[in-house]
N, C-alpha and C positions, 0 to 999 in steps of 0.2 A: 642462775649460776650455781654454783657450789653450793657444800651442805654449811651451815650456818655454824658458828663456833663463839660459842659463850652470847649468842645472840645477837655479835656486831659485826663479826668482821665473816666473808662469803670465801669459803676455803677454794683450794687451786685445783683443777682435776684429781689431782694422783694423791692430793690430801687425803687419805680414809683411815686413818689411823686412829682409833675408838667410835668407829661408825659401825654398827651391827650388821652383820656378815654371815654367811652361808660358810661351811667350814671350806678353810685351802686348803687345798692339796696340793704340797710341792712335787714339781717333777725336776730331776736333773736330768741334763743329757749333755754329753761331748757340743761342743760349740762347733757350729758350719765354717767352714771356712769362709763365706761373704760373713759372717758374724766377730771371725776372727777379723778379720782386714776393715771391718768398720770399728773396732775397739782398736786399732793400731790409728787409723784413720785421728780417731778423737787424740791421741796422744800425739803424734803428728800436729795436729791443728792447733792442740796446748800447747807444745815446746815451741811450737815457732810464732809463736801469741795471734794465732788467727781464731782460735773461739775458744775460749775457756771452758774450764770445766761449769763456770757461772751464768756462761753465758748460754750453753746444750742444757745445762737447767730450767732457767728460763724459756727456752727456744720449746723446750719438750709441754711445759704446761703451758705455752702456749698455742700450742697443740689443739687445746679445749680436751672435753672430757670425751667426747663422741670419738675424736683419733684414737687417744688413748687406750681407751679399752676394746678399739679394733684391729690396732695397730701392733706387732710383736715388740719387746722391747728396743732391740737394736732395728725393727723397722720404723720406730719412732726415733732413734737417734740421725738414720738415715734422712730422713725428712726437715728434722730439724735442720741437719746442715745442710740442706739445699736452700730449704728458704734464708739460713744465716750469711752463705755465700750469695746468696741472691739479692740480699738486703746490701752485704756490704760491698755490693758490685765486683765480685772476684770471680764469678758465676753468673751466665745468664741461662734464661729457662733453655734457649736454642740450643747451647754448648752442651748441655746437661742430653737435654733429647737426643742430640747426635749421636753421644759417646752410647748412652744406651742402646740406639739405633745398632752402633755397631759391635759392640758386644752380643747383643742380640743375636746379631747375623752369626756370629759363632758357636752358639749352642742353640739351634733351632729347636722349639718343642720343650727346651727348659723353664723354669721359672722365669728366669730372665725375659724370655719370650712374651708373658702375659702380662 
């Protein structure tokens, strides 16, 4: 699991906060608009008490560490709310497929598409 912390307790994936590092390099960049509409997404799902901001916390480290650091941020937020609606039966995988299915058909050859 996780890296070990004070010897007892096995940290969360996205725990690496005083674990020895390669230097970062921040990059900013203007937000996509599917990045914007999944940050709207989350506050939508807070205001109407369908997953909290504690519960996309959890939802994301659980995740595991292997998602995590394959995963873009907001494409780990994405994920997370699928399996959240999935868990709390609001969403089934079928419904999910569909609606991609048919956005899909809308922008052929886009990301969406792969």
């Amino acid at each position: 699991m996780g890296h070990l912390h004070n010897n007892a307790v096995d940290w969360l994936p996205n725990d690496l906060g005083g674990v020895p590092a390669d230097a970062f390099k921040r990059i900013d960049h203007p937000m996509q608009p599917w990045e914007k509409r999944c940050h709207a997404l989350a506050d939508v799902l807070d205001a109407h008490k369908i997953i909290s901001t504690e519960e996309k916390r959890r939802g994301v480290e659980a995740l595991g560490a292997d998602s995590i650091t394959k995963l873009a941020y907001y494409e780990r937020w994405t994920v997370c709310f699928a399996n959240l609606l999935f868990a709390k039966r609001l969403l089934t995988p079928e419904e999910l497929a569909r609606k991609m299915s048919e956005v899909s058909s809308r922008f052929p050859g886009s990301a969406v598409d792969r």
